[in-house]
C-alpha positions in Angstrom: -43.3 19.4 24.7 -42.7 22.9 24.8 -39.1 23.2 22.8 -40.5 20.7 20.0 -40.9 22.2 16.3 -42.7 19.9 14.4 -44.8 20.5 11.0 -47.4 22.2 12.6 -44.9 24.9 13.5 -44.5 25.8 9.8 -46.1 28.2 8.2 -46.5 26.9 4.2 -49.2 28.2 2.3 -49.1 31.2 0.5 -52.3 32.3 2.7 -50.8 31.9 5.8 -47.5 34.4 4.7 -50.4 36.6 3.0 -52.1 37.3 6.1 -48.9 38.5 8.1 -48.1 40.7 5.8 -51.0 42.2 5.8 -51.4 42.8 9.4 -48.3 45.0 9.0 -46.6 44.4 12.6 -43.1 44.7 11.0 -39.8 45.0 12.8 -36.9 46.0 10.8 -33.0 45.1 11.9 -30.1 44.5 10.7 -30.4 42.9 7.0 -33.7 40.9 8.5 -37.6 42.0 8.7 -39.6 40.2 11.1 -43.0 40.6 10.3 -46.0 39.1 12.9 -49.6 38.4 13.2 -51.9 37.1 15.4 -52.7 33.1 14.2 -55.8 32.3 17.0 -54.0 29.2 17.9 -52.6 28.0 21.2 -48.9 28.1 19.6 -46.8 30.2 17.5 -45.6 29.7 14.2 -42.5 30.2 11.9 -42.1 31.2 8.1 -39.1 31.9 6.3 -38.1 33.8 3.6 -34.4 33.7 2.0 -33.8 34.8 -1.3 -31.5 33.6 -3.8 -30.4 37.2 -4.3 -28.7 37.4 -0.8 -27.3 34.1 0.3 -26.5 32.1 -3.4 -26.2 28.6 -2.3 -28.7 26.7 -0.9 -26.0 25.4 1.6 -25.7 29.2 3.1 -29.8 29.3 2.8 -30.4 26.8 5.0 -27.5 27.6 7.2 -29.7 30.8 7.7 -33.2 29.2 7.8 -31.4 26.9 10.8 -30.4 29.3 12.6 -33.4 31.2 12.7 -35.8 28.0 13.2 -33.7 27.0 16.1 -33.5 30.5 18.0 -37.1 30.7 17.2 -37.5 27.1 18.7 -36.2 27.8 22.0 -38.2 31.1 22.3 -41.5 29.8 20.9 -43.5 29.6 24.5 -42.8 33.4 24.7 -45.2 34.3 21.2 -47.5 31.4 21.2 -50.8 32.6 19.2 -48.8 34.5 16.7 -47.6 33.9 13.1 -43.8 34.9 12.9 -42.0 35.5 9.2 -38.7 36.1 9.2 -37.3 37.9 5.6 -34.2 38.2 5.0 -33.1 41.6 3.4 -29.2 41.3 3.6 -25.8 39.0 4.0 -25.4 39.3 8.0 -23.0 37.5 10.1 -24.9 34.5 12.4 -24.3 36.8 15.7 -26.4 39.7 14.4 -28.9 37.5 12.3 -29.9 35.9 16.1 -29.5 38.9 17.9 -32.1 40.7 15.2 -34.2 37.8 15.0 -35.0 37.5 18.7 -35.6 41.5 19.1 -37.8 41.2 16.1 -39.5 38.7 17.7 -40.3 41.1 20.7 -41.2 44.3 19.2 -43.4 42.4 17.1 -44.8 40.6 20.0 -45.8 43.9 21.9 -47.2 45.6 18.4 -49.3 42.6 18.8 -50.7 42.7 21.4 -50.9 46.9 21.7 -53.6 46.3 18.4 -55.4 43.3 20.4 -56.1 45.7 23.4 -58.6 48.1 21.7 -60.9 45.6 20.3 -61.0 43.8 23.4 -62.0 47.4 25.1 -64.9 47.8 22.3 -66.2 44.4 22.4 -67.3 44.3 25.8 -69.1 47.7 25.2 -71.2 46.3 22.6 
C-alpha cells in the first residue's frame, strides 16, 4: 500500500529525532525546518515537532501536525529510506505550511543523497 501511514511511519523515540538532527540536512522555509536523515529502511518516515509557543491550542496543533502527515503521506514513495522531521518555527497560513513542507522535503532529499555519493565512491576503493 503505497499511500498507507501506519505506526511504523512514526518516528517516536527520542533516538530516532536525535539522529536527524544530527545528520544536519536541514531545509529552512517559511516558519517550518525540515530536517532529514537517512533511516536504512525500505520506507520513509515522519516526526513532528509543534510547540506550544507557536500554535496555543492543541486543536490548531494538530490541525498543523494533519496537514503535514497527510502531505507527507501522499509524497512518501518519493523519500523512502529517509527520516523526515518537520519543526515548526512560526504561525503560517495552511497554503505556505504545505508548500514549505513539500520543498523541504526535496532539498532535503537531494542533500541526502549528495552525502551518500562519496562514501559509496570510497567504499568500493577499499
Amino acid at each position: 500500500m503505497p499511500f498507507a501511514f501506519g505506526r511504523d511511519r512514526k518516528m517516536r523515540k527520542t533516538d530516532e529525532f536525535s539522529s536527524v538532527f544530527r545528520f544536519r540536512c536541514v531545509a529552512s522555509g517559511a516558519g517550518l525546518d525540515v530536517l532529514a536523515a537517512p533511516n536504512g529502511l525500505e520506507y520513509a518516515r515522519l516526526g513532528m515537532i509543534v510547540p506550544k509557543k507557536i500554535v496555543a491550542t492543541a486543536v490548531g496543533r494538530n490541525r498543523v501536525k494533519r496537514l503535514l502527515r497527510e502531505s507527507f503521506r501522499l509524497h512518501q514513495a518519493e523519500f523512502s529510506g529517509l527520516d523526515v522531521l518537520a519543526r515548526l518555527k512560526a504561525r503560517v497560513e495552511e497554503e505556505v505550511l504545505i508548500g514549505t513542507f513539500l520543498a523541504g522535503m526535496n532539498q532535503c532529499s537531494s542533500c541526502v543523497a549528495r552525502r551518500a555519493r562519496p562514501n559509496s565512491k570510497m567504499d568500493a576503493s577499499a
